[in-house]
C-alpha positions as CSV (number, residue, x, y, z in Angstrom):
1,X,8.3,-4.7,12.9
2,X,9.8,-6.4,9.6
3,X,8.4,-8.6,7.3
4,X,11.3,-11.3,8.4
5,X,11.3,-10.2,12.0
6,X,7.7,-11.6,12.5
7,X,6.8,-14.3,9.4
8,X,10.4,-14.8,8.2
9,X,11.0,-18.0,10.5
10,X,7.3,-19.5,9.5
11,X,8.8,-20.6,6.0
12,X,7.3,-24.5,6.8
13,X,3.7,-23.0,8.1
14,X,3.3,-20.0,5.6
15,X,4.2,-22.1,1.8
16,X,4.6,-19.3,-0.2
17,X,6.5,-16.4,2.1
18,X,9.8,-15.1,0.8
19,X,11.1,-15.9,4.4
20,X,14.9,-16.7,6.0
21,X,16.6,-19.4,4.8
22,X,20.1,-21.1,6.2
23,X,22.9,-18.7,6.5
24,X,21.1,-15.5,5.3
25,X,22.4,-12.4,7.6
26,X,25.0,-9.5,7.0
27,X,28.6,-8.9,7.5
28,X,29.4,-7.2,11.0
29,X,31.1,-4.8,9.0
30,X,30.5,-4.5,5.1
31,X,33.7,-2.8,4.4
32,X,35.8,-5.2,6.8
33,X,34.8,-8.9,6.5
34,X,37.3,-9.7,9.2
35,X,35.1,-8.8,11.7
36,X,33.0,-12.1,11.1
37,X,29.3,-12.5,9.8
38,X,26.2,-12.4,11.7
39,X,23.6,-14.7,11.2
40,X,19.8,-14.4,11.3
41,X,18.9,-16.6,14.0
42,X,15.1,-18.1,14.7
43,X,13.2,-18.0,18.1
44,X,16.3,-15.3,20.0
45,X,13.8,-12.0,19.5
46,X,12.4,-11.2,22.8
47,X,9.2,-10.2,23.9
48,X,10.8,-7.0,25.5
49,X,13.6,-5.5,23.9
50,X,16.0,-4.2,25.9
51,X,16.4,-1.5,23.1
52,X,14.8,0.7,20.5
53,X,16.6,-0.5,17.0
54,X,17.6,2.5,15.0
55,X,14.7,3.3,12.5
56,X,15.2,6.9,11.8
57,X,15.5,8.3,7.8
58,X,19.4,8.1,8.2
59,X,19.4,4.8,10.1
60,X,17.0,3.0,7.5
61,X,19.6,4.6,4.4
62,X,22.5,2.3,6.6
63,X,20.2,-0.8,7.1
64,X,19.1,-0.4,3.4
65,X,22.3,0.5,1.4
66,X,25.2,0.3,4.4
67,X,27.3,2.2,5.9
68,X,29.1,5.0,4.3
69,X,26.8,5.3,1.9
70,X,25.6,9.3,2.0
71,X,23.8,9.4,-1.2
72,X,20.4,7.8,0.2
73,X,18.4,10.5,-0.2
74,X,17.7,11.1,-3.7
75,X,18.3,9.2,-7.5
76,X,20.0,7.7,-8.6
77,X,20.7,5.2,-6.0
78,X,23.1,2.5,-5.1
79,X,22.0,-0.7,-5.0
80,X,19.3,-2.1,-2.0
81,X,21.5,-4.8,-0.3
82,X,20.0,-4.4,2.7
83,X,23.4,-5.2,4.5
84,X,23.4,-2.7,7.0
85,X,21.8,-3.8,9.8
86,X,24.2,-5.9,11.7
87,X,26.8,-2.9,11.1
88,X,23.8,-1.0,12.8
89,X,22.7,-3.4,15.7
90,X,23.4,-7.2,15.9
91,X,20.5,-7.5,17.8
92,X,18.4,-6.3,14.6
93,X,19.0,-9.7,13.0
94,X,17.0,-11.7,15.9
95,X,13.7,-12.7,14.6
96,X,10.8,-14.7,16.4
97,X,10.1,-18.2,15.9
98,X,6.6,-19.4,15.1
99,X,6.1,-21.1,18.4
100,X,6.4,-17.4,19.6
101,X,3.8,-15.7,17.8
102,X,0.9,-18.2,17.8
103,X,-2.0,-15.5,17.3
104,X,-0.4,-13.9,14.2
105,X,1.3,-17.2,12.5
106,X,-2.2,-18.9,12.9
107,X,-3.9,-15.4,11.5
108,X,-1.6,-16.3,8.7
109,X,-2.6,-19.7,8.4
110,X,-6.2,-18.8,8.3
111,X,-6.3,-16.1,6.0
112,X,-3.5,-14.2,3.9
113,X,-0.2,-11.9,4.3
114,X,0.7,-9.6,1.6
115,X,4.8,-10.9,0.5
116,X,6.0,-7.9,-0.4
117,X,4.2,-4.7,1.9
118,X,6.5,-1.9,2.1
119,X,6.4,1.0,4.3
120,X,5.9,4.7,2.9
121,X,9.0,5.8,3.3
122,X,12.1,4.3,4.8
123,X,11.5,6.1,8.4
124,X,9.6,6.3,11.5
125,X,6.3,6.3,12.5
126,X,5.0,9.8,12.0
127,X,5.4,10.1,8.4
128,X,4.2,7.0,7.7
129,X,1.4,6.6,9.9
130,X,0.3,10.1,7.6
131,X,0.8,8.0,4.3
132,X,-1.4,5.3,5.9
133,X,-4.2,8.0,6.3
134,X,-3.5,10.5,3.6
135,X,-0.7,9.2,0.9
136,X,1.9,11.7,2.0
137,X,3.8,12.8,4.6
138,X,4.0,16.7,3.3
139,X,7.7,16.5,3.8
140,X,8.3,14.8,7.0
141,X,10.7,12.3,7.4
142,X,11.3,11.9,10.8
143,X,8.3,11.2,13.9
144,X,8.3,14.5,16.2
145,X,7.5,17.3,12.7
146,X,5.7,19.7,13.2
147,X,4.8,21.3,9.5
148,X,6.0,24.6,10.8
149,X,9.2,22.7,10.1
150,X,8.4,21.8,6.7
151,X,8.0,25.2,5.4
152,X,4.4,25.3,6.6
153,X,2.4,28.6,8.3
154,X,0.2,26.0,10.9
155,X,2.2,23.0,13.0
156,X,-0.8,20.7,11.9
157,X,-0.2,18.9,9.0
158,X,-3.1,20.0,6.5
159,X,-3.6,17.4,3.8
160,X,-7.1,15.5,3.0
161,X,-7.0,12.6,4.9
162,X,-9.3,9.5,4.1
163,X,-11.3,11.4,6.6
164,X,-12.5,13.8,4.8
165,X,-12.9,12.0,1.7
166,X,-15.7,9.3,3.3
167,X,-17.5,11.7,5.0
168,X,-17.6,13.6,2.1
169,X,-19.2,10.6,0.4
170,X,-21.6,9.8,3.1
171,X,-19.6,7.1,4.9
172,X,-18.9,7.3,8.6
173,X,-15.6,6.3,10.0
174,X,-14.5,5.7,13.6
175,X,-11.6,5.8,15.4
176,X,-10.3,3.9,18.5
177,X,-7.3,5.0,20.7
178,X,-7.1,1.6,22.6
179,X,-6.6,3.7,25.9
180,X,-3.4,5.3,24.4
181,X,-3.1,8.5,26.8
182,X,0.4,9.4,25.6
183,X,-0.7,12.2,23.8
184,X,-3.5,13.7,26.2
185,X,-6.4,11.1,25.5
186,X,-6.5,12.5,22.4
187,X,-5.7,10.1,18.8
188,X,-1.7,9.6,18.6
189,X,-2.3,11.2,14.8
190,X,-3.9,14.5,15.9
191,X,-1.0,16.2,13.9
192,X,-3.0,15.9,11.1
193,X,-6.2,18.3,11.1
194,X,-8.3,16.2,8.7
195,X,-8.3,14.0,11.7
196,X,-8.6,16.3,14.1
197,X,-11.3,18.8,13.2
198,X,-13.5,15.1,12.0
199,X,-12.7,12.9,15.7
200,X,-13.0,15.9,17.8
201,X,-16.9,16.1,19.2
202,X,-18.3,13.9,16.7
203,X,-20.2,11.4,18.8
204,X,-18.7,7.8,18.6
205,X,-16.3,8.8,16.0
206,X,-13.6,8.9,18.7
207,X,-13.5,6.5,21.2
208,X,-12.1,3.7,23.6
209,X,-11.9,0.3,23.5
210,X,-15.3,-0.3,24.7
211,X,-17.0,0.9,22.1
212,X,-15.4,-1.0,19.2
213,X,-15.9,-4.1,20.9
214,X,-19.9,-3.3,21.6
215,X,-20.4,-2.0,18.7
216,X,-18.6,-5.4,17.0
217,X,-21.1,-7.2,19.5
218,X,-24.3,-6.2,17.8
219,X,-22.8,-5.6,14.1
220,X,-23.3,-1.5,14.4
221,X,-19.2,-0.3,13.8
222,X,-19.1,2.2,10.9
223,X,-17.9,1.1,7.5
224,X,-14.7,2.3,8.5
225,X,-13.1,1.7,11.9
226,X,-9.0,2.7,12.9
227,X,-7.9,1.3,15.8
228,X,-4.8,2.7,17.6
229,X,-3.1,0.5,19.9
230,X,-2.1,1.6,23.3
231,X,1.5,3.0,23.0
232,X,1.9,4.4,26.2
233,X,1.3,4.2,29.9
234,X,-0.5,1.1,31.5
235,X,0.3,-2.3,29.9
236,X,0.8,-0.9,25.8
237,X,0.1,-3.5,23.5
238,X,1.4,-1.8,20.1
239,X,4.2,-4.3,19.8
240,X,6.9,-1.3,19.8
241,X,10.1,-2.2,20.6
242,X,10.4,-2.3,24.7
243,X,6.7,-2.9,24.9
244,X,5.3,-6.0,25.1
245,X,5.1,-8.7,22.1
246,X,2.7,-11.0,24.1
247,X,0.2,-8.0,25.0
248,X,0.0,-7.5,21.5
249,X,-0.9,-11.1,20.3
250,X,-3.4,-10.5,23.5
251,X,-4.9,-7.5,21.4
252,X,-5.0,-9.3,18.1
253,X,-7.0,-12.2,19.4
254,X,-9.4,-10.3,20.8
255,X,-10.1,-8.0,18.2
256,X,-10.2,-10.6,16.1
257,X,-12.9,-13.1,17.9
258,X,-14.6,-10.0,18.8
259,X,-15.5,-9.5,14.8
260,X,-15.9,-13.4,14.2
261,X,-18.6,-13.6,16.9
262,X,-20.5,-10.7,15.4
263,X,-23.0,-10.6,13.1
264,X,-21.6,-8.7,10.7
265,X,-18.6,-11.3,10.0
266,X,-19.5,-12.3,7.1
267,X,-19.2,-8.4,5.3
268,X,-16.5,-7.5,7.4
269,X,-12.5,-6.7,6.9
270,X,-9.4,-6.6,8.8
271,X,-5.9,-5.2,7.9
272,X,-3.3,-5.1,10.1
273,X,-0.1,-3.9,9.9
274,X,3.0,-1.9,11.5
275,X,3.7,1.8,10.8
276,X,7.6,1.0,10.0
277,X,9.7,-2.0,10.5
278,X,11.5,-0.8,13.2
279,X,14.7,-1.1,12.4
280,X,14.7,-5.4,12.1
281,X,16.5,-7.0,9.4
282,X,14.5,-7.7,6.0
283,X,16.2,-9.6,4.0
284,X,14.1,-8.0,0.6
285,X,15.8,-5.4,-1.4
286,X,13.2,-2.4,-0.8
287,X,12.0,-0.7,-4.3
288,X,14.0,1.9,-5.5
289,X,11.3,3.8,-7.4
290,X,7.7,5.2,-6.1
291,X,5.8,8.3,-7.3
292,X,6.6,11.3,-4.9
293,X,3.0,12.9,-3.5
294,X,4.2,16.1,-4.6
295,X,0.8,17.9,-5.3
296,X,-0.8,17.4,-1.6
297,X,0.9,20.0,0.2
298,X,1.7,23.6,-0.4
299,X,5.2,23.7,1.8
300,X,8.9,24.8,1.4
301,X,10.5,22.0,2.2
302,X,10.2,19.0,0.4
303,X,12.3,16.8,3.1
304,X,12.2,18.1,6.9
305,X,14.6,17.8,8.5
306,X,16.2,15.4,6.2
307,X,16.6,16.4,2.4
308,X,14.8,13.4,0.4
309,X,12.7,12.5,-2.8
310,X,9.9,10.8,-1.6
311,X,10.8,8.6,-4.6
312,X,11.9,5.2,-2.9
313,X,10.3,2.7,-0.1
314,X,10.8,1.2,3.2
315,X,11.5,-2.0,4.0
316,X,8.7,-4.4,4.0
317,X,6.4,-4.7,7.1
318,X,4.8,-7.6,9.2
319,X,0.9,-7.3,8.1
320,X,-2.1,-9.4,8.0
321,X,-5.1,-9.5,5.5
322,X,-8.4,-11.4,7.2
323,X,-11.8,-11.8,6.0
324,X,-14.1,-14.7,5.6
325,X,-14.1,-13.8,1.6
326,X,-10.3,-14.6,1.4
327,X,-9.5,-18.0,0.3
328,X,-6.9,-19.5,3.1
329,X,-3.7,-19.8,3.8
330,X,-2.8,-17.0,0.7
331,X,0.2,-15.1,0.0
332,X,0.0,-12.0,-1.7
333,X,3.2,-10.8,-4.0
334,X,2.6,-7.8,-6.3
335,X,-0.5,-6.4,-7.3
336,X,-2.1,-7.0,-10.5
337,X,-1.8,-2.3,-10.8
338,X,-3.0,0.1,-11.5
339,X,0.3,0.2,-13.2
340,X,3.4,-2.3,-14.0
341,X,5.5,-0.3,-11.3
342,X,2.5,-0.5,-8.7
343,X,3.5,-1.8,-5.0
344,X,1.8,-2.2,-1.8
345,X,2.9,0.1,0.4
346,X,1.0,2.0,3.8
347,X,-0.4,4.3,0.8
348,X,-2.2,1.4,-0.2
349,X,-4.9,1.6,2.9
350,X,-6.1,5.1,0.8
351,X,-6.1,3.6,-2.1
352,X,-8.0,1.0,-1.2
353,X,-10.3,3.0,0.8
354,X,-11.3,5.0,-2.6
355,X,-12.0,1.9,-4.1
356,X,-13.6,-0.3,-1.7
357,X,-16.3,2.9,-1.4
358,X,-15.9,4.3,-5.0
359,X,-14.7,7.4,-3.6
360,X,-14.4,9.8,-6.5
361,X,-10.6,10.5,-6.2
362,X,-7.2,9.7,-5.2
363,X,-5.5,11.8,-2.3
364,X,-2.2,12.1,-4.0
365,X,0.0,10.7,-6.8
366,X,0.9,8.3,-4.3
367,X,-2.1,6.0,-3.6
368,X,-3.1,6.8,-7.2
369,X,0.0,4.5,-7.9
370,X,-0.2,2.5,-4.8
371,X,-1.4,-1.3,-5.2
372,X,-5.2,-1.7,-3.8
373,X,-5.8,-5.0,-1.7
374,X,-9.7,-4.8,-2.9
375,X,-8.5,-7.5,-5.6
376,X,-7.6,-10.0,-2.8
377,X,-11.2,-10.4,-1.9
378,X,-11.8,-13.1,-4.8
379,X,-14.6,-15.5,-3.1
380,X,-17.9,-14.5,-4.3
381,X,-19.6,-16.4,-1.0
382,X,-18.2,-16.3,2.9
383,X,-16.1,-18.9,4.3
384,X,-17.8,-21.0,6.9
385,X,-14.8,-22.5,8.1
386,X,-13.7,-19.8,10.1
387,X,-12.0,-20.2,13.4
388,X,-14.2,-18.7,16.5
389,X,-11.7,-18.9,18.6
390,X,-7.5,-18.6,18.3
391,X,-5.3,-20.2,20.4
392,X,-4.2,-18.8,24.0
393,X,-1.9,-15.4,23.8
394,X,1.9,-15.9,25.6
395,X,1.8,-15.2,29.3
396,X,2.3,-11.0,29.9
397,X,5.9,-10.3,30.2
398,X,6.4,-8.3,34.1
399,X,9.1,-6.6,32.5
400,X,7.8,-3.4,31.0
401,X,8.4,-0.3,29.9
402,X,5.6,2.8,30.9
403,X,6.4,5.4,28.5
404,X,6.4,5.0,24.7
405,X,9.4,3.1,23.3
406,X,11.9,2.4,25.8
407,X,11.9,5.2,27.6
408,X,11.0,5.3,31.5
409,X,10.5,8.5,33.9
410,X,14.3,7.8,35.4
411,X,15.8,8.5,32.3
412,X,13.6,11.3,31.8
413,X,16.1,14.2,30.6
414,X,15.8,17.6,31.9
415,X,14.5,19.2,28.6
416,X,11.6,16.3,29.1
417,X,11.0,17.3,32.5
418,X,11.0,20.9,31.5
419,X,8.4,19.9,28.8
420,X,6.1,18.1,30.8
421,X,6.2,20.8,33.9
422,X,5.5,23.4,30.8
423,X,2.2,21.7,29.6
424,X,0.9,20.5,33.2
425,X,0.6,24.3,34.1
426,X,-0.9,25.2,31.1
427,X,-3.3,22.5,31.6
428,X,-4.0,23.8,34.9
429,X,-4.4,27.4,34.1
430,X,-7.2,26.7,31.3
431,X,-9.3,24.2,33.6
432,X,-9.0,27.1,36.6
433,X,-9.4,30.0,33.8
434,X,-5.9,31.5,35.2
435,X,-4.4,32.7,31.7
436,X,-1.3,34.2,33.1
437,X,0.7,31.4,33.5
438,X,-0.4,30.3,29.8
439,X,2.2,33.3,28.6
440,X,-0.6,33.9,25.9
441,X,-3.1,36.9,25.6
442,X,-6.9,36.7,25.5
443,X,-7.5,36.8,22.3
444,X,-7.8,34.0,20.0
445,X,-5.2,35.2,17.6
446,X,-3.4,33.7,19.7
447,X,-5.4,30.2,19.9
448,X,-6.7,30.0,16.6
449,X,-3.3,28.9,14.6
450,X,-2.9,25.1,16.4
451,X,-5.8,24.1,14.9
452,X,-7.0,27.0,11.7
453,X,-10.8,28.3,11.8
454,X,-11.2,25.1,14.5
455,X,-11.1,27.2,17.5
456,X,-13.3,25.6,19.6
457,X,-11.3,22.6,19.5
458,X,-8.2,24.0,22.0
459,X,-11.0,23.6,24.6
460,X,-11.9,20.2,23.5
461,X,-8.2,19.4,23.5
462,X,-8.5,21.0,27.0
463,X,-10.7,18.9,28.6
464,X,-9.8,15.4,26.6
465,X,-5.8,15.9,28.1
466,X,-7.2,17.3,31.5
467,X,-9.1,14.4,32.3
468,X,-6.0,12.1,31.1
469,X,-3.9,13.5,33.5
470,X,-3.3,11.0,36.1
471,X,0.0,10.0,38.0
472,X,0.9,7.6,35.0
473,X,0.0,10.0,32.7
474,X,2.0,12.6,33.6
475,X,5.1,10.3,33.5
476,X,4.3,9.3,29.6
477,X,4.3,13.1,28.7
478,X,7.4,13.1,29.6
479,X,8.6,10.8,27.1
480,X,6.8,12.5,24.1
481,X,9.0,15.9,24.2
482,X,11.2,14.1,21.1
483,X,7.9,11.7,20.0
484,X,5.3,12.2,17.9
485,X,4.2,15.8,20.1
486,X,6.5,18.2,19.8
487,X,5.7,20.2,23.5
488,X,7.7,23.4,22.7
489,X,5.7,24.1,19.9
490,X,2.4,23.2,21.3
491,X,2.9,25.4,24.4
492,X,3.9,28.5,22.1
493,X,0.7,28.2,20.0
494,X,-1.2,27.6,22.9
């Protein structure tokens, strides 16, 4: 979700935004102004969309430079009007109204947004939910890459995650899926192995809801906790477009008193943010110019399946910065470096992670550039004017979609179906030890490659999507063939 999409109407309760003001919008058509001009209009986004805006690579180089523009994907570039959208959806330029959102606008109220956040790259989840977790994408620009694609010998993606870099140090981390089981019960960003070989059978490093909030309850989370929202199945609260806006705020507020009534408050953190901006107008120019994380990876390709630099931004992205050491009610513009170019971006989560625990190094050229929101934290004693409690979350919408996105099992297409019938009967022949249906032979030549010298973790993997396969699951696997699991190339390696 956008910057503009979320905040932009909350101009008179967040002084300080670069929000919408009166007759801001884009021409139906850039190139023929006689088709009229479309407004940005407060308080008309839904709850549920009926629709998934276009936020692909190609559909973000329309929204950013407009149509007809085909030189998007590498310098020099046109100029950033952001006129696009409109041309690409007029529904992109409804935005929420801050009667809407009262668990975010009064997070915002409380504590502090960053002005200008910007996602990784301009595309979809995938890629940039990698540069929130290890400054680089290795390539991909579009969610549903394997790194096979990008020139790679593994499907995995294989860069050092932020993972491996506080565990290295001493520092545990944890992860919590929120119930997602779109993916097999397993994290939605197991296409990374720095996640997966440190969340797979490491006790409390993965887990459900339950345990954040207990372990919030008595002050005991790790130093470093990622929580996943549900994107799938039963009731997702991730905000995605189709899903829910109200199950969201639901999420937010709990999460949120669930830290303030713990006693570790007072030394505790929380960033939120979303992984792209999903295709709703932002009315900011996006920057033009960031360091490509060229040294991470050792692939092909440097732009699968779309040709690009790595050298530009996405547009900005709805986020929240909350702590009881942040002065209230502050907005954020550009950080102070670590160089006159520096921005915050989703590679600024890494970078901040090295410096928050004085990690020895940066992952890539990327967060080494990236602005660090450690600076924000400029009161030298907590707040004791904290809210306890936020107000009441909107009522939960009826009207919702099951599988990820907008998707739903009748729309299923055949090479879904195909997909999902595929993995349920390898499921089934490795729980009954039937291997001739997997297609495979015994030896682990053949199972070693999904996951490198982690073998033992296709059984994990195993028994974590076994046990998530109930009637609803099976309907959201459907959906993930042209997601963020590619199910033709997992059922080959496995």
């Amino acid at each position: 979700r956008a910057f503009d999409h979320i905040f932009g109407c909350a101009t008179a309760e967040l002084p300080g935004i670069d929000g919408i003001t009166p007759g801001m919008g884009n021409w139906a058509d850039p190139r023929d102004h006689s088709k009229g001009f479309v407004n940005v209009t407060c308080g008309e986004a839904q709850y549920v969309c009926q629709h998934d805006e276009d936020h692909s690579f190609t559909g973000t180089t329309t929204q950013v430079f407009g149509p007809g523009v085909t030189d998007g994907a590498k310098a020099p570039y046109p100029e950033a009007t952001m006129g696009g959208y409109a041309y690409k959806s007029t529904d992109s330029m409804k935005a929420f109204a801050p009667d809407q959102l009262p668990i975010k606008i009064s997070l915002a109220k409380e504590f502090a947004v960053f002005n200008n956040f910007y996602a990784a790259l301009p595309g979809p989840s995938q890629p940039n939910h990698m540069f929130a977790q290890s400054a680089t994408s290795c390539g991909a620009t579009e969610t549903g890459v394997v790194f096979e694609e990008c020139g790679g010998i593994l499907p995995l993606f294989p860069q050092k995650t932020i993972y491996e870099s506080l565990l290295e140090e001493g520092h545990e981390f944890a992860v919590y899926y929120n119930g997602t089981i779109t993916e097999g019960g397993v994290p939605g960003d197991i296409y990374m192995t720095g996640l997966l070989k440190n969340v797979v059978g490491r006790a409390k490093t993965f887990d459900e809801p339950d345990g954040f909030f207990e372990r919030a309850a008595t002050g005991t989370l790790p130093q470093f906790s990622w929580m996943l929202p549900r994107n799938g199945g039963s009731h997702p609260n991730d905000d995605h477009p189709c899903h829910d806006m109200a199950l969201g705020e639901e999420l937010l507020k709990s999460v949120y008193e669930a830290l303030r009534a713990g006693p570790a408050w007072n030394k505790t953190a929380l960033f939120v943010v979303y992984d792209d901006p999903g295709g709703f107008f932002d009315h900011v120019p996006t920057p033009l110019y960031a360091p490509p994380p060229n040294s991470a990876c050792d692939q092909k390709n440097t732009g699968c399946p779309d040709t690009f630099a790595f050298d530009r931004l996405g547009a900005r992205l709805a986020n929240l910065l909350i702590s009881p050491r942040i002065p209230k009610g502050t907005v954020y513009r550009d950080p102070q470096g670590p160089t006159s170019t520096s921005k915050f971006d989703l590679a600024s989560v890494p970078a901040t992670v090295k410096n928050f625990f004085g990690l020895p190094s940066f992952l890539t050229e990327r967060d080494a550039w990236s602005g660090s929101f450690h600076e924000a934290f400029t009161l030298g004693e907590p707040r004791t004017d904290t809210p306890a409690h936020l107000p009441n979350a909107p009522a939960a919408s009826q009207n919702v979609h099951t599988l990820h996105g907008c998707g739903t099992p009748e729309k299923a297409t055949r090479r879904q179906k195909r997909h999902h019938s595929l993995l349920s009967t390898i499921l089934n022949s490795a729980e009954n030890g039937d291997d001739d249906d997997a297609d495979a032979d015994d030896d682990d030549e053949n199972k070693i490659p999904l996951l490198g010298d982690n073998s033992f973790l296709v059984t994990k993997g195993f028994q974590a999507m076994k046990e998530a396969i109930t009637n609803k699951a099976q309907r959201v696997f459907m959906g993930l063939a042209d997601g963020s699991i590619r199910f033709d190339k997992l059922a080959d390696e496995l």
